[in-house]
Every structure is written in structure tokens, then in C-alpha cells.
N, C-alpha and C positions, 0 to 999 in steps of 0.2 A: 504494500500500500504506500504510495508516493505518488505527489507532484512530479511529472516529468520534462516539463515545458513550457514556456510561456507561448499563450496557442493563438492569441490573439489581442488587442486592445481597441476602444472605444474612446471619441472625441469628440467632444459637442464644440459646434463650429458655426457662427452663421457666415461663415465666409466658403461656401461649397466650390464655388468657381475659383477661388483661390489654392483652397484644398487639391483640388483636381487636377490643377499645373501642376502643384508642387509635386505631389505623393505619385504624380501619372508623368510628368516632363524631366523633372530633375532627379526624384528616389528612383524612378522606372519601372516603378509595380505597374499593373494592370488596373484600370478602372471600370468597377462596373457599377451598374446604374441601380439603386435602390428606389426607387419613386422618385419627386419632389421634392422629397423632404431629409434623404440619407444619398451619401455614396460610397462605396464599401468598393478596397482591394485587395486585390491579391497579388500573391509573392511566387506561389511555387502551383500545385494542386489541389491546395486546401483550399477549397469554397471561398474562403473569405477569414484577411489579417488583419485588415483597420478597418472601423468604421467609422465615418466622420457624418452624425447626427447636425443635423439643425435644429437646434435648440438653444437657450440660454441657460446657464448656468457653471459650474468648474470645467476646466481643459480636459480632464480627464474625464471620463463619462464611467470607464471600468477595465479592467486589467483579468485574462482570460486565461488561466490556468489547467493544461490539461493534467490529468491523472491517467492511471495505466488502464483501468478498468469502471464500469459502471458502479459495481460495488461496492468501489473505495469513496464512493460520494455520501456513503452513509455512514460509512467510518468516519472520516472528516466532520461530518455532520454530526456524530454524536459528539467526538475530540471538539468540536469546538463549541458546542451547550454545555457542556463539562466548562470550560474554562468560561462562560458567561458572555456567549457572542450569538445570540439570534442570528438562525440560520434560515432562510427559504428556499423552499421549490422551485425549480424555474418552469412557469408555464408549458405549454405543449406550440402557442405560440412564440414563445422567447425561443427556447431552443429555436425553432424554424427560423428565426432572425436570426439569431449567432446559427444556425447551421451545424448546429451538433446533433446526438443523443438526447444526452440529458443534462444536466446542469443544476449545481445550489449555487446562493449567492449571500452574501454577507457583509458587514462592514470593515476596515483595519481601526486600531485606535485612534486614527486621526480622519476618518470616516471618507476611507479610498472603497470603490466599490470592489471588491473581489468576485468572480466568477471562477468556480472548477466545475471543467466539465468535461466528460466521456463522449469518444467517438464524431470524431469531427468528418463533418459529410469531404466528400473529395468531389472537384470539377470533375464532369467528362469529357469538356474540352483542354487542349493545350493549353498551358499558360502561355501570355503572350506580354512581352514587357510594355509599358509605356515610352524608353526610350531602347536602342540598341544596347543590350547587356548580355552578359554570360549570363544570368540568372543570380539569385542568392543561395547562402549557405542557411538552408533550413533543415527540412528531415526531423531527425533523434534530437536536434540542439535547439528545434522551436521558429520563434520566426524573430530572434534576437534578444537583447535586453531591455528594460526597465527601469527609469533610475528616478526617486522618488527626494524630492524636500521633506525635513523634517522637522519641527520644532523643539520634540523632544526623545532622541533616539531612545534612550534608555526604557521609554513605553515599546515601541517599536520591535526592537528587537527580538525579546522574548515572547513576542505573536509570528514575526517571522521566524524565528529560532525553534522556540521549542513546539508553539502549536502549529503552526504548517510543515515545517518541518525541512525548510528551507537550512542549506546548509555554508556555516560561515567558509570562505574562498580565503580571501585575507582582507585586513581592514589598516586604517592610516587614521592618524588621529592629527596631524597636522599636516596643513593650514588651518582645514578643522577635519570634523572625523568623518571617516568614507569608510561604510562597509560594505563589503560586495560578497554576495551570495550562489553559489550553481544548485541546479537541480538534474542536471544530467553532466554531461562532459565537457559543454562550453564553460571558459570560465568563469561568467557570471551570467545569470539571466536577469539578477535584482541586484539594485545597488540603493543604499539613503545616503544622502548627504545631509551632515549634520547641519546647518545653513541657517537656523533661523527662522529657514521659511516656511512654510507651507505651501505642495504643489507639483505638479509636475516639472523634474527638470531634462530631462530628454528621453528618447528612446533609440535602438541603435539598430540599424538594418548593414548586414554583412556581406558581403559583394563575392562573389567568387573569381573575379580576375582584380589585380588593384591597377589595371588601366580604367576600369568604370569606376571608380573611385578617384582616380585622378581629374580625367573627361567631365563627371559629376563636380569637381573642386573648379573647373573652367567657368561650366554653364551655371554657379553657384555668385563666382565672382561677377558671374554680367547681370546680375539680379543687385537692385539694390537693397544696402543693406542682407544680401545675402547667406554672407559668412560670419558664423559667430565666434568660432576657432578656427585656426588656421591650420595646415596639414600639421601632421604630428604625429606620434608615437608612444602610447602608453607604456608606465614602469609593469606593472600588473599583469596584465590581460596581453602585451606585445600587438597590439591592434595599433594600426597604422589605419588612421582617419582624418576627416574633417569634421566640424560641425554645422549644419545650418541655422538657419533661423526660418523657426517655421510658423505660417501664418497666424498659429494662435498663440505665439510670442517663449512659445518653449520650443529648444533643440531636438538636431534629428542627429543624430551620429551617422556618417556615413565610412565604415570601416573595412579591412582586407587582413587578414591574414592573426585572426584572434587565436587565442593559447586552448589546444585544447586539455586537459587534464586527464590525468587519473583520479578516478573517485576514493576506490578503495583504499589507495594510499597516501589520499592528499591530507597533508593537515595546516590547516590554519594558522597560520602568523600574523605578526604586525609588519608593517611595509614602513618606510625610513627616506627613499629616494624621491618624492611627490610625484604629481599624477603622472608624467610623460619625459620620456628622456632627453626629446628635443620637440619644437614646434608645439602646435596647440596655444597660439598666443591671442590668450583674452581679447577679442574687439572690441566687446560688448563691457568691457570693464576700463574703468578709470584708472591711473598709474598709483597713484593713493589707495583705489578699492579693491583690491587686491594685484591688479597685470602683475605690477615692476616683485613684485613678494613670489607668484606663480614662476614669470622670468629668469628669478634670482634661484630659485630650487632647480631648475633647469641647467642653470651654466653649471649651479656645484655637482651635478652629478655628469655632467660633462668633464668638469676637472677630474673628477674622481672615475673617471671612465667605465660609470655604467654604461650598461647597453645589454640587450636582450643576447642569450646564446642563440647561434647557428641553427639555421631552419633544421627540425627533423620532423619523419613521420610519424617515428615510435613514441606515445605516449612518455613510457618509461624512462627513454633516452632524452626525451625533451627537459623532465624534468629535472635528471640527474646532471645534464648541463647546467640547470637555473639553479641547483646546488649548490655546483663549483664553481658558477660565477660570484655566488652570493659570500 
């Protein structure tokens, strides 16, 4: 019984023709048409990975968590009345909109809507991109990550922790604290940022060539306002991305070449070097509001000659280099 993926998310947007460029011309998912009122895309052959409602209210509308089987929706379901979290049924109509089986829904302590749910319908047609791309990296590892503001982690965690059962990757506690969580082999599907804030702060779609990644970083810069980070390379995860700015004022990470792990044998640490070994330079931040601070953890681990081990394919071998680098 587990979480195996982040299978899909929801956005309330009254900007749909916006939405539709962005997620359809620059991400280069597929765009299909929900009525008047929704438009929902896809990534690979799963029915449907974002949906972007029209409606008013928070950015994030719900965050879609598959499980391995039907039956662990009731497991979950009891685990989390046990811990004091009203749980619901999801209609026969809901499912039919997310395009699943079945489906419960709930709230996190900071009242993000959570969805797990069994059996997600598949297309029978091809997938077809929105712009020329190799396609993404989904499958077994989901349709990317999730990375949430938080005001006060320390609620946070032991609901992602111990009751979903989401598992710590590794976490940073300065600039301020960053924990990043897997549920299968990517290395993270969930991440909080301890901020302050409350909120969405981006989601990350994985490219399977990083020339569409690159290509994407072009047709990003001729948008204005476009770019929110600049290319770059995580200490963590080893994903080599940019960021956008995306119409409802939260980040899309567009990334190539993320760490994948061992489950069995991974254990948890604290991280030391900040978030990217090079590049990723704040646009959207002021030299005083953090940039020149982000910047400055950049060059030191440049003096100090971090930098990710040698591409491999072997899990085990991967990590035994990030070992002996560390």
C-alpha cells in the first residue's frame, strides 16, 4: 500500500487562452478541449495531467496522487480518520473529470486539496505535442514534481511524513528550509519550501532530450517577462533546467536529465551546497531579496568545486559516485 506518483494537478485560471499558449506552445503538452469552461493536457497516454478550470479562487485547485491499487484508497482513508482528517468519496462524476477509477479527497494542514486515486483511464489516440519535442519523462516516475509554500513546515511534514507516507529524499535548511520528498525512483515528486508563504510555488515537467529544454529556454526569453530563473543546475536532484513564469504568477520548471535513485537504499540527509551548482539566477528577485545571497552560495560551491558525478545508468553506481564526490 503506497503512493506511487504524482498522476496529475489542477489550476483555477481565468486566463484559459493564456493557459493554452503557455502549457500547449512553450511546455508542448497537448491541448484538449474540456467545454467553455476547462482545458485539460496531456503529457504522454494518460487521459489527462493538468487541468486549468475557470474559476476564481487559489492557483492551485488540487494535487493528484496515484496509488498502486483500488484498495489502498481505503487504507488511506481509514490512516487518515485515524489521524483526524475528513476524508470523501469522489463522485462517479469527479472520477469521469479526472479520468480515473476511483478516487478520495481531503485536505493538507494548510488546506491544499489532495486527491488519491486508482486507475487512470489511458488515451487511445497518440499523444501529440503542442510544440516539436521528444516527448517527456513520465511512466513509473508520474508526470513530474510539486513544490508547495509553506508557513509552517513543522505542521507539514508529519502529514507528508508519517500519514501519506511520502518519503524524506534530502532537505536544506539554508537560505531557508527545503525538503524534498520521492514516492517512486525520481528524486523528488514533492518538495515545501519553508518561505513564509503560502501557495503554490512551481511544478516541474521533464523533457526527454535537453535540446527541448534548451529550444523551450529560447521561445521563453521572447515572451515577456518570460523567465523567472535562468538555465541552471541543481545541487540535489542534478536536473538541468529553467524556470518560467507562468500565467497565474507561479513557476513551471522546465528540466532534462533529473537523478534517478534507489529506494531501498537511499537515506536521507541534510544538503550544505544551496539549491544549484551554477545558473538558476533569480529574475524575479531583488539583489537585497535574496538574488546577490542565492548568487553568493553559487560561486562558493564553484570555488569549492562541486558539481554532480558522471552520467550513469546504474542506479547503484550513480549513487556511489555522489558518495565519493560528497
Amino acid at each position: 500500500m503506497a503512493i506511487i506518483a504524482l498522476g496529475y494537478l489542477g489550476i483555477r485560471s481565468d486566463r484559459l487562452d493564456e493557459w493554452a499558449d503557455f502549457a500547449g506552445g512553450l511546455l508542448g503538452m497537448q491541448k484538449i478541449d474540456r467545454g467553455s469552461t476547462a482545458l485539460a493536457f496531456r503529457m504522454d497516454d494518460q487521459a489527462q495531467r493538468l487541468l486549468v478550470s475557470n474559476e476564481p479562487g487559489d492557483t492551485l485547485a488540487f494535487m493528484g496522487w496515484q496509488v498502486e491499487r483500488r484498495a489502498d484508497l481505503e487504507v488511506f482513508a481509514a490512516r487518515l480518520e485515524r489521524a483526524g482528517v475528513p476524508v470523501r468519496a469522489g463522485s462517479r462524476e469527479l472520477c469521469d473529470r479526472r479520468f480515473v477509477g476511483s478516487l478520495i479527497w481531503f485536505e493538507d494542514p494548510a488546506g491544499n486539496r489532495i486527491e488519491l486515486f486508482a486507475e487512470p483511464m489511458l488515451a487511445t489516440d497518440p499523444f501529440v505535442p503542442g510544440r516539436p519535442i521528444d516527448g517527456f519523462k513520465t511512466g513509473p516516475y508520474g508526470m513530474g514534481h510539486a513544490v508547495l509554500h509553506v508557513t509552517a513546515i513543522e505542521r507539514m511534514l508529519p502529514f507528508y511524513r508519517d500519514v501519506l507516507g511520502f518519503h524524506v529524499t534530502d532537505y536544506g535548511l539554508t537560505p531557508y528550509p527545503l525538503y524534498f520528498f520521492h514516492v517512486n525512483d525520481r528524486h523528488h515528486s514533492f518538495a515545501m519550501v519553508g518561505s513564509g508563504k503560502a501557495g503554490f510555488h512551481h511544478f516541474m515537467v521533464e523533457f526527454q532530450n535537453l535540446d527541448d529544454v534548451g529550444q523551450g529556454f529560447d521561445l521563453a526569453q521572447q515572451r515577456d517577462n518570460g523567465v523567472a530563473y535562468t538555465l541552471g543546475r541543481h545541487t540535489n536532484d542534478f536536473m538541468t533546467s529553467y524556470y518560467a513564469n507562468s500565467p497565474s504568477g507561479f513557476f513551471v520548471e522546465n528540466g532534462w536529465g533529473g537523478r534517478i535513485i534507489e529506494q531501498a537504499t537511499w537515506e536521507p540527509h541534510e544538503t550544505f551546497d544551496g539549491p544549484s551548482f551554477w545558473g538558476h539566477e533569480r529574475l524575479y528577485l531583488t539583489e537585497e531579496g535574496g538574488r546577490r545571497r542565492l548568487r553568493e552560495m553559487r560561486l562558493e560551491a564553484a570555488r569549492n568545486g562541486r558539481r554532480a558525478p558522471p552520467v550513469a545508468d546504474c542506479p547503484w553506481l550513480y549513487g556511489e559516485l555522489a558518495r565519493q564526490a560528497s
